[in-house]
N, C-alpha and C positions, 0 to 999 in steps of 0.2 A: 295327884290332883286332889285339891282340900274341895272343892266340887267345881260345879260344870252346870251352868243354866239356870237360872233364879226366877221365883214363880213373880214378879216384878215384872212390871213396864212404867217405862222405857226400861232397857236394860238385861233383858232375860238373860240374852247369850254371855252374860258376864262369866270368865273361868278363872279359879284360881290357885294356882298350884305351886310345890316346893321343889327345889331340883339343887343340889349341890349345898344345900342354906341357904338358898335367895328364894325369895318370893317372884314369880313370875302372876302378872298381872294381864288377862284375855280382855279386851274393854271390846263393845262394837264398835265397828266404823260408822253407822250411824250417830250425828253429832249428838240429837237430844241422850240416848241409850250412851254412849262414849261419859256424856255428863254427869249421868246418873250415877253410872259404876262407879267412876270417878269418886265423886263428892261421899259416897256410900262404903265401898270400899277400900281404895287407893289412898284418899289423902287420912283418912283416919290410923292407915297402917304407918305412910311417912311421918303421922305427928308422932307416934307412938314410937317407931324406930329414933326418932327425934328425941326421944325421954321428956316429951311434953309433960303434963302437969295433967292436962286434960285432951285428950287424943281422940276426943269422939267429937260431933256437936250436940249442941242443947235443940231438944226435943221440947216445944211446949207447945199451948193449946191456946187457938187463935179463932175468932169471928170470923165467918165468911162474909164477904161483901158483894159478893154476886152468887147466883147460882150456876152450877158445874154440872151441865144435865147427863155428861158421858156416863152411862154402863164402867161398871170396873170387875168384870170377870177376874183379873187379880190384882196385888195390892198395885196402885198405879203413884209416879209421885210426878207431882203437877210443878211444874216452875212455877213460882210465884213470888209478889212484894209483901214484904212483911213492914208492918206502921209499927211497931211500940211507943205507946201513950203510956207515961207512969207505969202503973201494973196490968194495963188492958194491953192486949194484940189483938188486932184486925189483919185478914190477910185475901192477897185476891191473886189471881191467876197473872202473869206478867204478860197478859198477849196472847196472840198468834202459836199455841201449843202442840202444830205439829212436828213430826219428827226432824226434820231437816231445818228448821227454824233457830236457828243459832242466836238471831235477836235477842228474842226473850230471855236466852240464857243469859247473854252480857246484860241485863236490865234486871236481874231477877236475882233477890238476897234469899231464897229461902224455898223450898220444897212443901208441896200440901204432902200431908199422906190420906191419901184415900185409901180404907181399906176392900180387899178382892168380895168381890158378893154383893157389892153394894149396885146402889141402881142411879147415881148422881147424886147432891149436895144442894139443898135448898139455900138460899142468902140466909145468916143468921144464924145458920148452924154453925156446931163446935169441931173443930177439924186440929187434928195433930198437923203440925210442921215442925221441918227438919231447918236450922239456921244453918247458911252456908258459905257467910260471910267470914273471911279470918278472924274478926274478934268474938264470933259467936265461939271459937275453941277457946277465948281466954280471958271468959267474965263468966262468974256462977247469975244466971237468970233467975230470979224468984215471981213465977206467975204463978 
């Protein structure tokens, strides 16, 4: 087991372990936590097993557009729409954010990262997001 539970939500029970040479991948059954792992874990391994070019996504720094008043006891990643204007990003929550909510997920290019400790996200503020779109693995971003 390369570990077992991730201080993250959606997602925590994420596991992931090696057994013969193969990667074995624990996602939850809950769909938003399923997603998470997903996008987070799993597809960054197949780009990489793939001998991609670039096997992670692009990480950059986006405008909030509404305010996120949830508590984040730990790091939490928020489905959300990502806008790119020229060299500005704005990004807002895609919906309906709870767990079972599989909506938002098909509506939704891009993850907030909120990180754990925090107490919500005023509109205006500067938030990390994760791009989760396939061509966000196969353009360098310059924000």
């Amino acid at each position: 087991v390369l570990f077992n539970k991730v201080a993250m939500r959606p997602g925590s029970v994420t596991t992931v372990a090696v057994a013969n040479e193969k990667y074995l991948f624990g996602l939850s059954g809950n769909p938003s936590a399923c997603y998470s792992g997903f996008e987070l874990f799993v597809k960054p391994a197949i780009y990489h097993m793939m001998h991609a070019q670039r096997y992670y996504p692009a990480v950059i720094r986006a405008t909030l557009m509404e305010d996120f008043k949830k508590a984040n006891p730990f790091t939490r990643f928020v489905r959300a729409n990502v806008v790119l204007t020229g060299r500005e990003a704005t990004v807002s929550p895609s919906g309906f954010n709870k767990s079972g909510a599989v909506v938002s997920i098909a509506h939704s290019n891009a993850m907030m990262v909120l990180p754990g400790g925090t107490r919500g996200f005023q509109k205006w503020h500067q938030v990390s997001v994760v791009l989760t779109s396939s061509e966000a693995y196969q353009q360098e971003l310059f924000l």
